[in-house]
C-alpha angles and dihedrals in degrees: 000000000000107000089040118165109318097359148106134256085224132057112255089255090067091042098058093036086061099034082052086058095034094050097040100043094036108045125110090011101158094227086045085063092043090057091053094266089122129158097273086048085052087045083056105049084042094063090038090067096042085051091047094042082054094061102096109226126247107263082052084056089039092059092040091066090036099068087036092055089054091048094057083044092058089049092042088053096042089052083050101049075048097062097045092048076066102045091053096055087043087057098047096047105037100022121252086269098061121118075228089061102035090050085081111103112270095226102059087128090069090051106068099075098026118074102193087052096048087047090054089048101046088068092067088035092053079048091064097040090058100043100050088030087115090046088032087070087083091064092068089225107173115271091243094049098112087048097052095052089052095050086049092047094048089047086049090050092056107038085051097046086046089044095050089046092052087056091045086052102047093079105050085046091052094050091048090045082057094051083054110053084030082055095056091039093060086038084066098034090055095045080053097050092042093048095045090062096036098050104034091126098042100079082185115057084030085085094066095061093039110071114113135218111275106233113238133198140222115350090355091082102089098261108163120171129166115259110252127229115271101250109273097018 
């Protein structure tokens, strides 16, 4: 529904566009003050829509994981061709039907595009790697090859752990992006309200306090809900 939990029954750009109105024609009226709306209470107002306006939306968010996403992906293919760098030497030094060969995890297949399973299975392929390293030496495998699968791994290990606590974190920012622009919304319903009473017999001044939310329709609603993990990430 549009006004879910925290949010807004119209889209931000509705919202600022009104606080923006609301903040710049009703500011410093004398019966406003009266009423308690006084200077520090339009500070206020003023630093709870710059806060609001800072909160990146979630399609910003969206395409932040995104090309994160697509950044543990690249890691996670390069640690595969890796591996099977590795499995290749491993055949054509000890036979596909070697135990040496066949010590390799079975599911290697799973691993190239997801990184927590990739990250289980380098550990029995490092395994490999350490206990055939002398015969090994027949493959002509580069001399830094070891190095360069542990400085893969350990890139792999970093860019998953920023990119699962992006997605941890995208709820709780969501919800705190929603106070916020919930925060500004009751702000101008209440100036309304406060005017409204304080300026019934100033036609006048009345119009200022008397201009509706627009209704909106699909997406524009101010529905805001956190991005969800890709499956198997």
């Amino acid at each position: 529904m549009a006004d879910s939990k925290y949010g807004i029954p119209v889209s931000r750009t509705v919202l600022f566009k009104q606080a923006t109105i609301t903040l710049d024609t009703t500011r410093g009226l004398e019966k406003l003050a009266k009423k308690g709306l006084t200077a520090a209470y339009f500070d206020t107002f003023d630093a709870n829509i710059k806060k609001a306006k800072g909160f990146k939306t979630f399609d910003e968010k969206k395409k932040e994981n995104a090309v994160k996403l697509a950044a543990v992906k690249a890691v996670c293919a390069d640690c595969y061709e890796w591996i099977k760098t590795l499995q290749f030497g491993v055949k054509n030094v000890f036979t596909e039907d070697s135990p040496e060969y066949k010590s390799f995890p079975s599911n290697l297949a799973d691993t190239e595009e997801d990184a927590s399973k990739m990250i289980n299975v380098l550990p029995a392929v490092f395994t490999v790697l350490e206990n055939n390293k002398t015969k090994l030496a027949e493959a002509n495998l580069p001399d830094d090859f070891k190095a360069t699968g542990e400085a893969l791994r350990d890139n792999l290990n970093v860019i998953f752990r920023e990119y699962s606590v992006m997605v941890e974190q995208s709820e709780s920012y969501t919800i705190a992006r929603k106070i916020a622009h919930r925060k500004v919304y009751d702000t101008i319903n209440s100036i309304n309200e406060a005017g409204m009473m304080a300026y019934k017999n100033d036609p006048v001044t009345l119009k200022l306090f008397k201009s509706p939310w627009p209704q909106s329709k699909g997406k524009d609603k101010g529905n805001d809900v956190p991005p969800e993990p890709p499956a198997g990430q």
